[in-house]
DOTOR-719846 format. One record per residue (C-alpha): residue number from 0; residue in one letter; x, y, z. Coordinates in nm, 3 decimals. Layout:
N
+------+------+---------+---------+---------+
| resi | resn |    east |   north |      up |
+------+------+---------+---------+---------+
|  NUM |    A |       X |       Y |       Z |
...
+------+------+---------+---------+---------+
***
This chain:
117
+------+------+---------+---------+---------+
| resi | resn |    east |   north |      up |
+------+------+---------+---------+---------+
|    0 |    X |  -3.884 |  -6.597 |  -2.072 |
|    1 |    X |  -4.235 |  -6.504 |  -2.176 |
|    2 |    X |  -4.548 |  -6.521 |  -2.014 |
|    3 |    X |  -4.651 |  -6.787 |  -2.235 |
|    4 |    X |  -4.378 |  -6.982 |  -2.221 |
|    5 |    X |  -4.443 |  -7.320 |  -2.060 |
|    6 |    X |  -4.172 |  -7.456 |  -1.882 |
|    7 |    X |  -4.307 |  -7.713 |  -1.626 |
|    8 |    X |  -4.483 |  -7.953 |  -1.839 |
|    9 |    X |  -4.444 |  -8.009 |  -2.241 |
|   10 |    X |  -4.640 |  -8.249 |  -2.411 |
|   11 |    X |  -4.359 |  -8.436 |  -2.537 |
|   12 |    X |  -4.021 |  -8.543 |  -2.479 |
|   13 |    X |  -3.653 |  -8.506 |  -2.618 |
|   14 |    X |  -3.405 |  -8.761 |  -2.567 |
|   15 |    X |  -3.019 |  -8.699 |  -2.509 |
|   16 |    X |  -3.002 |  -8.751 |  -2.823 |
|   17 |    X |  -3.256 |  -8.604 |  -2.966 |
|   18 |    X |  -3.110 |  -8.265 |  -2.817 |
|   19 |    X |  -2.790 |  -8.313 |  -2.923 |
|   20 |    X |  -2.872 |  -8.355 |  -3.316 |
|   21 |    X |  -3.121 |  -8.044 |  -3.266 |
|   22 |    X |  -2.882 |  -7.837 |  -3.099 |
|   23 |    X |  -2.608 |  -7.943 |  -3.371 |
|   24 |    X |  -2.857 |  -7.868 |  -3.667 |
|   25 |    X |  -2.946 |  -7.552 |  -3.510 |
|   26 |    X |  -2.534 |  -7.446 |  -3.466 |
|   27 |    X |  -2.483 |  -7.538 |  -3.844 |
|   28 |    X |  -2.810 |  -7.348 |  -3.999 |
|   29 |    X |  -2.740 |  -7.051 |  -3.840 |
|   30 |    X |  -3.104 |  -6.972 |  -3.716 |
|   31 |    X |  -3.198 |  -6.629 |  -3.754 |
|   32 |    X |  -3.346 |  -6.431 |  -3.373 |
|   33 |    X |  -3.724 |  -6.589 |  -3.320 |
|   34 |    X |  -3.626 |  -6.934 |  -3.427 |
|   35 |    X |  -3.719 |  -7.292 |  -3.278 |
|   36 |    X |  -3.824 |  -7.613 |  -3.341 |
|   37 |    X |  -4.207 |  -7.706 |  -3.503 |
|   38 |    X |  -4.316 |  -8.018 |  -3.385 |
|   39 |    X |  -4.649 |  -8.097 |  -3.529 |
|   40 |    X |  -4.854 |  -8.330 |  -3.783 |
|   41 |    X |  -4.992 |  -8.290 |  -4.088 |
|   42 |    X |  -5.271 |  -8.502 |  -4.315 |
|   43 |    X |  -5.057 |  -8.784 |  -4.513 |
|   44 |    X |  -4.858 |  -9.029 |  -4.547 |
|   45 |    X |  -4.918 |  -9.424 |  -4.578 |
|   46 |    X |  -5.118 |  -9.441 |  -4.291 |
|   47 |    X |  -5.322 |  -9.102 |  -4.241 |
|   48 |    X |  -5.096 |  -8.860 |  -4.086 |
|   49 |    X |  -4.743 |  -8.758 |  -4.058 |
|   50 |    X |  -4.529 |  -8.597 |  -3.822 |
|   51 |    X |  -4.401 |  -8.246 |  -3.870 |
|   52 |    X |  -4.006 |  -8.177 |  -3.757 |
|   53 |    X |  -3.822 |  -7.871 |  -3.842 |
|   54 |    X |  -3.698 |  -7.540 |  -3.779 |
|   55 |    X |  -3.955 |  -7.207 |  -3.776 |
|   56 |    X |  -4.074 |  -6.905 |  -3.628 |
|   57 |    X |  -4.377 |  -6.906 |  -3.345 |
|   58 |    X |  -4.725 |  -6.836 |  -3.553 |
|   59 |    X |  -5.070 |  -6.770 |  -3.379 |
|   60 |    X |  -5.243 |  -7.058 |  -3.229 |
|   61 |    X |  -4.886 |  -7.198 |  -3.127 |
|   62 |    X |  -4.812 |  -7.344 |  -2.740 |
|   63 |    X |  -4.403 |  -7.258 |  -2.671 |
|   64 |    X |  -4.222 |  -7.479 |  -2.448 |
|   65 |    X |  -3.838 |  -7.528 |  -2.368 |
|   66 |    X |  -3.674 |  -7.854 |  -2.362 |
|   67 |    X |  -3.324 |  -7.791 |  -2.252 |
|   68 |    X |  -3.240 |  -7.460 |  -2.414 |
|   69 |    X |  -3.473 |  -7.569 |  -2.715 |
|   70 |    X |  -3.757 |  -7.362 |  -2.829 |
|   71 |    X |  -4.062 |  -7.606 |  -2.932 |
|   72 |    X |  -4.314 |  -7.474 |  -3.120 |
|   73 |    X |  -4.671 |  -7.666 |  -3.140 |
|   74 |    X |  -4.995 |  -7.570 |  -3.243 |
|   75 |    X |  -5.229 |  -7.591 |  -3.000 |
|   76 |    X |  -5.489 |  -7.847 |  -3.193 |
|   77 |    X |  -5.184 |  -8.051 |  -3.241 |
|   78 |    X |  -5.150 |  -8.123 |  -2.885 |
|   79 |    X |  -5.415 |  -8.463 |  -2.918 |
|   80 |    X |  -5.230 |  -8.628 |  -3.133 |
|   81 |    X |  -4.877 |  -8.527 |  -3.010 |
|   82 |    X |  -4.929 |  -8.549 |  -2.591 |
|   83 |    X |  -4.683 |  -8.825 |  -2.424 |
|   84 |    X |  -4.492 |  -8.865 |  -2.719 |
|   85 |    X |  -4.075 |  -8.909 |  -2.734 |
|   86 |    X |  -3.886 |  -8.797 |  -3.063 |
|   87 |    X |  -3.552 |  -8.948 |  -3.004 |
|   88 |    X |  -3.239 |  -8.942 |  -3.272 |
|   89 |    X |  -3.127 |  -9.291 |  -3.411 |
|   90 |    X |  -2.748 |  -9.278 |  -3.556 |
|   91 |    X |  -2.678 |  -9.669 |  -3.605 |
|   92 |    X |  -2.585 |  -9.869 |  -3.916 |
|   93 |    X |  -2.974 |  -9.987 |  -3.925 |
|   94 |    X |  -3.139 |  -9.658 |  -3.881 |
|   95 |    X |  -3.067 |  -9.268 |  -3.890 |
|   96 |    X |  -3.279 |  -8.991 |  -3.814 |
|   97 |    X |  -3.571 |  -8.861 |  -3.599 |
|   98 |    X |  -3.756 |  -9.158 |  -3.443 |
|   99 |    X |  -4.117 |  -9.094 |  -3.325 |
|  100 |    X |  -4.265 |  -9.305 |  -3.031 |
|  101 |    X |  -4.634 |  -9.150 |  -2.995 |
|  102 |    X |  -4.809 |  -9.362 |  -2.739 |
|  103 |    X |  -5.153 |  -9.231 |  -2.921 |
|  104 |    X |  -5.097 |  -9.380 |  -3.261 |
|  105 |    X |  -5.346 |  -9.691 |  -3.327 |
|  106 |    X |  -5.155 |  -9.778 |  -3.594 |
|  107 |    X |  -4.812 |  -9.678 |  -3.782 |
|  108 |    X |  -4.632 |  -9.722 |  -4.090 |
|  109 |    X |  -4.303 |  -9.915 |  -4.174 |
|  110 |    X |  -4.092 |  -9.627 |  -4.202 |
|  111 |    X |  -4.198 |  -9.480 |  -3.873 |
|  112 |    X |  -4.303 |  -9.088 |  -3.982 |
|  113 |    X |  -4.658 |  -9.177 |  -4.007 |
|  114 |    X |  -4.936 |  -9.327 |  -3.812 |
|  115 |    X |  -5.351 |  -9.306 |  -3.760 |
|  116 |    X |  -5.478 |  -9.191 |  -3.437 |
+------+------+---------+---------+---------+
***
């Protein structure tokens, strides 16, 4: 582990489920040495700004954390919207995919990937 790893305290949590799916999609892509999981937003989206979920490499500016086994990259500036919040995996007949619970949203969207801080 690196010295600027952080370990103790992320900003944000994974649910069982949420590590399963990751750790699956990581097993099936094949991730290359370096890789991890970008968790971050981005301007757009219905109601201001979206989330940002998927596989990279760390860039400058970025905070690393591990989640069970996970690497989670985040940028640093990222960390006001994205503090408290739980991405959990939904795999019912209703709903399927990442689910974002950010307790810092003031408002969100009907399909759930974007909010307004």
């Amino acid at each position: 582990m690196s010295l600027d790893t952080q370990t103790a305290k992320t900003p944000l949590q994974l649910t069982p489920g949420a590590i399963k799916e990751l750790k699956k999609l990581m097993d099936q892509q094949e991730l290359a040495e370096g890789f991890g999981v970008r968790v971050g937003v981005e301007g757009g989206g219905c109601s201001g700004m979206s989330y940002i979920l998927g596989f990279d490499q760390k860039k400058d500016g970025d905070q690393e954390f591990d989640v069970e086994g996970i690497r989670i990259f985040m940028n640093k500036t990222h960390g006001l919207y994205l503090a408290g919040m739980v991405v959990d995996y939904k795999s019912g007949l209703d709903a399927r995919g990442f689910v974002f619970e950010n307790p810092n949203a003031t408002s969100t969207c009907g399909c759930g990937s974007s909010f307004s801080a």
